[in-house]
C-alpha positions in Angstrom: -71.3 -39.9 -108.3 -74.1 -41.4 -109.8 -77.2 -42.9 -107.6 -76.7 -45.8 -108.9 -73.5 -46.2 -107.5 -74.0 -44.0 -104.1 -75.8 -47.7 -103.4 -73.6 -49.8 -104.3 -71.5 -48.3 -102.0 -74.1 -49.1 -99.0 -75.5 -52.4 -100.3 -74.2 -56.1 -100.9 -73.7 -56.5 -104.9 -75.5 -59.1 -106.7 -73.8 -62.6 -107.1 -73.6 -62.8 -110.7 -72.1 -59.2 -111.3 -69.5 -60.0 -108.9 -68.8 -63.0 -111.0 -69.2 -60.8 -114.1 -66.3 -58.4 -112.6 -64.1 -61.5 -111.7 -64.6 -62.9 -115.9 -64.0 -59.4 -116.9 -60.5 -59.3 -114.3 -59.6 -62.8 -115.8 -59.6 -61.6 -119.4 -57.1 -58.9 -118.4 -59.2 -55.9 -118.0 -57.9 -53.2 -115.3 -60.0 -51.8 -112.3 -60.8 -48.9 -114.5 -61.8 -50.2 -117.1 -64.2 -52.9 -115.3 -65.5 -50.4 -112.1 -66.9 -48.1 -115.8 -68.3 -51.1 -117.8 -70.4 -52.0 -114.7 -70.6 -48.8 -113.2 -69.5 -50.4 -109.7 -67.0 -48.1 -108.2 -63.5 -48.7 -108.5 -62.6 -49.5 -104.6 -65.2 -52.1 -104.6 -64.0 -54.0 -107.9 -60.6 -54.2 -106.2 -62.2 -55.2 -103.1 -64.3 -58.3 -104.8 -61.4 -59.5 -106.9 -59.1 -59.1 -104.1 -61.5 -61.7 -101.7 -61.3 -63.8 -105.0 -58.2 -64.0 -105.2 -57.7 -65.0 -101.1 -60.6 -67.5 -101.2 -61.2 -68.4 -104.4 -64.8 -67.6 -104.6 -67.2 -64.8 -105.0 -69.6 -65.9 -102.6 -71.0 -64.0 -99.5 -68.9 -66.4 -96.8 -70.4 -66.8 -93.4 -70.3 -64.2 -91.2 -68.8 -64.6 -87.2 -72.2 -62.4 -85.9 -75.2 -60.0 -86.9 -73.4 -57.7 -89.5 -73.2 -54.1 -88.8 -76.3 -51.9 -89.1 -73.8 -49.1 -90.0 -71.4 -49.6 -92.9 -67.6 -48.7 -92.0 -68.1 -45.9 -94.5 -70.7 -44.3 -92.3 -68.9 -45.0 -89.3 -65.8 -43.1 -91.0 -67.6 -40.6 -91.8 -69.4 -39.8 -88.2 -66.1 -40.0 -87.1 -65.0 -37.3 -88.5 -67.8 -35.1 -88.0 -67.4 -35.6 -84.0 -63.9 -35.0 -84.5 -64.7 -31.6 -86.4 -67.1 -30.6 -83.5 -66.7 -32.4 -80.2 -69.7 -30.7 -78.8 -72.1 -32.0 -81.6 -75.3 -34.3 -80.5 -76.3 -37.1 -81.2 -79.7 -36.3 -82.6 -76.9 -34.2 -85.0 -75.3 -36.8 -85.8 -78.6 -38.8 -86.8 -79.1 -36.6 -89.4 -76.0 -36.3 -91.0 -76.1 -40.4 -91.1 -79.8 -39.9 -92.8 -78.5 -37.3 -94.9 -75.5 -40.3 -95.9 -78.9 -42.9 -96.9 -77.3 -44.9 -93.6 -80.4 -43.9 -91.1 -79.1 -45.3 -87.4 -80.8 -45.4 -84.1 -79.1 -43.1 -81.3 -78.1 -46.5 -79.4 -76.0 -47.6 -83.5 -74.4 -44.7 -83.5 -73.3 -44.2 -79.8 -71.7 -48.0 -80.3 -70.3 -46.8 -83.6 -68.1 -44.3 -81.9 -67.6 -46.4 -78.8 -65.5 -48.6 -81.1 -63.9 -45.9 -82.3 -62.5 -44.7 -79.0 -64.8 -41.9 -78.8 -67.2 -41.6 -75.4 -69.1 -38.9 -74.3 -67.8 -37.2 -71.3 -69.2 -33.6 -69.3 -66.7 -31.1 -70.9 -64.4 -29.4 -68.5 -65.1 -25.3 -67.6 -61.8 -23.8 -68.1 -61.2 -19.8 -68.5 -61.5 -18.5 -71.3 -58.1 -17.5 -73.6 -57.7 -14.6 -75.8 -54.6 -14.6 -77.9 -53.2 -11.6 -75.4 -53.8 -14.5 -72.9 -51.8 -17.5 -74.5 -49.1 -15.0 -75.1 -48.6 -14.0 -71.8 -48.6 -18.0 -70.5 -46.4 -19.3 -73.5 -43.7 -16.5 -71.9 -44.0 -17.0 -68.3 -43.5 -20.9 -68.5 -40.4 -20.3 -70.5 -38.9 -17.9 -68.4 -39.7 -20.1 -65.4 -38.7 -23.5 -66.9 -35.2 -23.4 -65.9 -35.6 -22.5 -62.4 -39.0 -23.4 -61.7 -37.5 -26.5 -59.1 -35.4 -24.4 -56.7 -37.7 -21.0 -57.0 -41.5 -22.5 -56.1 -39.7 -24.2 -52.9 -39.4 -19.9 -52.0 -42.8 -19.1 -53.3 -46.1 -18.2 -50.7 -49.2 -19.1 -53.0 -52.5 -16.9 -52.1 -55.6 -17.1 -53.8 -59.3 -16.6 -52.0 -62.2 -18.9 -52.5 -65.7 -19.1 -51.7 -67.2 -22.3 -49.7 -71.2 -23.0 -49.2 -72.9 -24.2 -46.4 -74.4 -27.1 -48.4 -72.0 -26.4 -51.6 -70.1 -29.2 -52.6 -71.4 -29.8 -55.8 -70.3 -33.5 -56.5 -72.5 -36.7 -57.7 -73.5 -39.2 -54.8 -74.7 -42.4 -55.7 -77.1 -44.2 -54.1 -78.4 -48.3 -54.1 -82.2 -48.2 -54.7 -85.0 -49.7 -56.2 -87.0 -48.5 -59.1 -89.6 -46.1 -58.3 -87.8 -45.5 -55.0 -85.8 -42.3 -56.0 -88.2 -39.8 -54.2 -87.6 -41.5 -51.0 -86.1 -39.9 -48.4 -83.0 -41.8 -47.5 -82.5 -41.7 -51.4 -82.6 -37.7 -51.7 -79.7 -35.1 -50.8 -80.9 -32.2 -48.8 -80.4 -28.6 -50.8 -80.6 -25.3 -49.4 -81.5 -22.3 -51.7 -78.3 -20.1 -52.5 -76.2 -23.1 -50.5 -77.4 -22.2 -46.9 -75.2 -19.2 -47.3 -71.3 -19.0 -48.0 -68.1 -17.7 -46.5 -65.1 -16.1 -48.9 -61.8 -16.9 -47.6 -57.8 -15.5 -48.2 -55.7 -18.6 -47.8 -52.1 -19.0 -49.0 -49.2 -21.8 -48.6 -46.2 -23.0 -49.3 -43.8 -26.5 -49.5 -43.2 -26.1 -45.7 -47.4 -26.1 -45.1 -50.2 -24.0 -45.0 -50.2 -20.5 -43.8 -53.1 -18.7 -42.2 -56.7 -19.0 -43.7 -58.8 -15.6 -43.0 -62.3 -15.2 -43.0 -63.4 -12.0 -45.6 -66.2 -9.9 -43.6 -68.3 -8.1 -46.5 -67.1 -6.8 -49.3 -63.8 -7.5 -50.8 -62.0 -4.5 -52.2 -58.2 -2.8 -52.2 -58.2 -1.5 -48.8 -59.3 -4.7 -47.2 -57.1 -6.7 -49.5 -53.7 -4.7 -48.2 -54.7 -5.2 -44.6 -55.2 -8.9 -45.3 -51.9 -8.7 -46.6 -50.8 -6.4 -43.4 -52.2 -9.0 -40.9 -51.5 -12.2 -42.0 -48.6 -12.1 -45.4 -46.1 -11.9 -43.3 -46.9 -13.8 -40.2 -47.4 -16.5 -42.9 -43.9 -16.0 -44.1 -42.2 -16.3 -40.9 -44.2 -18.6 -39.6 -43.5 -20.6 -42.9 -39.8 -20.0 -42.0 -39.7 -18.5 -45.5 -37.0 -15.6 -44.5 -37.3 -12.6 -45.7 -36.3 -13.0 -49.5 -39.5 -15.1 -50.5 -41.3 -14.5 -53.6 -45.1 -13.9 -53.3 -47.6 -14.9 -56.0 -51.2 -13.7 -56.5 -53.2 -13.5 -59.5 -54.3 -10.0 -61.4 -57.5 -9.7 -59.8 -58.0 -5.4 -59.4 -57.6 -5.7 -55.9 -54.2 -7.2 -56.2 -52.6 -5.0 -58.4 -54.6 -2.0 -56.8 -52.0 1.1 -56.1 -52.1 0.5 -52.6 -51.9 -3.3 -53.0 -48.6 -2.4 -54.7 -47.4 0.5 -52.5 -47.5 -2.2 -49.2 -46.1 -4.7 -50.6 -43.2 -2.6 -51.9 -42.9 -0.7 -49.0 -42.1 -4.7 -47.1 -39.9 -5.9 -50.0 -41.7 -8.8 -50.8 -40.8 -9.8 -54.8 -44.1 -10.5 -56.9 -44.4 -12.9 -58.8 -45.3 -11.6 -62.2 -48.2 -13.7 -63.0 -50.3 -14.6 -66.3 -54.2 -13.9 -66.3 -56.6 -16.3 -66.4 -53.9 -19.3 -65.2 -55.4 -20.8 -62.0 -54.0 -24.4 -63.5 -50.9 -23.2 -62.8 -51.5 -22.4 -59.2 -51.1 -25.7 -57.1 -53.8 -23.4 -54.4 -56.4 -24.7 -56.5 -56.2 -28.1 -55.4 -55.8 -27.2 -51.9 -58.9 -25.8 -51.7 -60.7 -28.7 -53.7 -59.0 -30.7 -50.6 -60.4 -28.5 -47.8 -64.2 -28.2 -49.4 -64.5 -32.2 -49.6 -63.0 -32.6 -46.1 -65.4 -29.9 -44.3 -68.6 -31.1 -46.3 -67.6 -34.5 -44.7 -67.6 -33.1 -41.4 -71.5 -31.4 -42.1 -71.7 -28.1 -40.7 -75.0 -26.7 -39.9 -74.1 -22.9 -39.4 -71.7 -20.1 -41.1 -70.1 -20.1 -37.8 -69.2 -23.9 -37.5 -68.3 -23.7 -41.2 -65.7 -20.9 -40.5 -64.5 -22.8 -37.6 -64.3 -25.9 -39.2 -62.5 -24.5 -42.6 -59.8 -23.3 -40.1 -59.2 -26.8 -38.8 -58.9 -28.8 -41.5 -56.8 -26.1 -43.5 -54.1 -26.6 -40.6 -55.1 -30.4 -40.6 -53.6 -30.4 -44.6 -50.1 -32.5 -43.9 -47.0 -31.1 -45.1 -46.5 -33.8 -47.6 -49.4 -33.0 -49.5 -47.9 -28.9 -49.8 -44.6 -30.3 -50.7 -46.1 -32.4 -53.5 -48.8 -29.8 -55.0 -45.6 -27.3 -55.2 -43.5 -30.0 -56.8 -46.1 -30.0 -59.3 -45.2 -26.5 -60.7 -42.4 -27.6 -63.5 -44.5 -29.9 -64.6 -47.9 -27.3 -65.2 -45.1 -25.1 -66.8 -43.9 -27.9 -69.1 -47.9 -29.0 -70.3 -48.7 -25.2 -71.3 -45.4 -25.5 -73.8 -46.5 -28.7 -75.1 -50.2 -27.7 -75.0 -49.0 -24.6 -77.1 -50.6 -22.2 -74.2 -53.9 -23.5 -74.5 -55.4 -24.9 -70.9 -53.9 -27.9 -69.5 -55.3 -30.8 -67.3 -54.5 -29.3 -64.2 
């Protein structure tokens, strides 16, 4: 394309050549022929005689506000560079707008894409998939489409977690005034490291929660099975789960350790063969995003209060809530299908 008409393409054409490609449309010559003759490109020659034709005039007509510091072109065309790379900046994006002879302020082109339908949002940390990974999801929620409804009414969820002393890391707003945000009442109080932390074993099922154990030190196979020993079962019965439930856990070492294996089969419990790297399909996770906002509202100062109070609320959670986080489970089945096993929004 020549430079004379890459700025055509960015800049209002003179008057009398637009009336020049009108005569020259009158007298029966083509787009073609006339966008060549004036070397005006083609799209534009149809555009002029096309507003001709509407209004009867080549004239600029008045315009309803300020126009646009960004042509529609440019605006196209920083649309689809976000779209190619979500994750690109802004400052990015202002050079690829120089590099178009459009230059923009940050403010243009954040409205540019605002009218577009494109905002910019904190991207969500999910677990990384390898292709072994997607494989592995794309088969389990098939198998488990069919009979996901009846069988996750006789499934115990586990999962462990860990839960700071000061850890809930969520945004708090305050109401201030400028030059105030130093101020004490303004300020949320950290704690290196969180204060300190607890790691618990929890699991549940549509009739309720289950127990919730504390893990003292380390975490490792033999500690894992007498978790399992101690409080699986209890769980079960106490869950009035009979005898033929299914258990799920993820693939963590631990859980698939030989004597993780040998207890469970030596009890009869049926596993739930499960995916790696799927905690959006276990309805756990939002159980425990429950119980960590409902003890940072009740403050606790000490690991001991905050082991105590974990333990209430976890029996607090109603039954409801259990019933409709496992009714949830056809549903994350049916999103990894039609997400084509990438991660879903659970």
């Amino acid at each position: 394309m020549s430079e004379q008409m890459r700025i055509m393409r960015s800049k209002e054409l003179p008057k009398e050549l637009r009336d020049r490609i009108v005569a020259r449309h009158r007298s029966g010559q083509g787009y073609k022929t006339v966008s060549a003759a004036l070397k005006v490109p083609k799209s534009t020659v149809a555009s002029i005689i096309l507003k001709w034709k509407k209004f009867g005039t080549t004239r600029t007509l008045p315009r309803p506000g300020r126009p646009a510091k960004l042509s529609n072109r440019g605006r196209r065309a920083l649309v689809r560079e976000v779209k190619k790379n979500p994750k690109i900046t802004v400052a990015e994006l202002q050079r690829c707008s120089r590099e178009m002879g459009e230059s923009s302020t940050k403010s243009t082109i954040t409205a540019a894409l605002h009218q577009s339908g494109l905002y910019g949002r904190v991207a969500r940390r999910k677990p990384l998939l390898s292709a072994r990974h997607m494989k592995a999801r794309i088969e389990f929620a098939k198998k488990h489409m069919k009979d996901s409804q009846t069988m996750s009414n006789k499934i115990l969820w586990s999962d462990e977690t860990k839960i700071e002393l000061f850890g809930v890391n969520s945004k708090r707003y305050v109401w201030r005034k400028p030059g105030t945000a130093h101020h004490l009442p303004n300020t949320i109080p950290t704690v290196k490291h969180g204060g300190g932390s607890i790691r618990l074993w929890g699991c549940f099922s549509a009739a309720g929660t289950g127990r919730l154990v504390a893990i003292e030190g380390k975490m490792n196979a033999a500690k894992y099975r007498d978790i399992l020993e101690e409080n699986l079962f209890q769980s079960a019965q106490d869950l009035r789960l009979g005898r033929r439930f299914t258990f799920q856990q993820d693939n963590n070492p631990k859980h698939t350790a030989k004597i993780t294996k040998e207890c469970l089969r030596n009890n009869s419990v049926t596993i739930l063969d499960w995916p790696s790297q799927s905690p959006d399909l276990n309805p756990i996770e939002h159980l425990w995003r429950d119980l960590k906002m409902a003890v940072h509202q009740r403050s606790p100062s000490n690991l001991i209060e905050l082991e105590r109070i974990c333990k209430e609320e976890w029996q607090r959670i109603p039954k409801s809530r259990c019933e409709k986080l496992v009714a949830s489970f056809p549903r994350r089945l049916m999103a990894v299908v039609a997400q084509k096993c990438a991660s879903t929004q659970y």
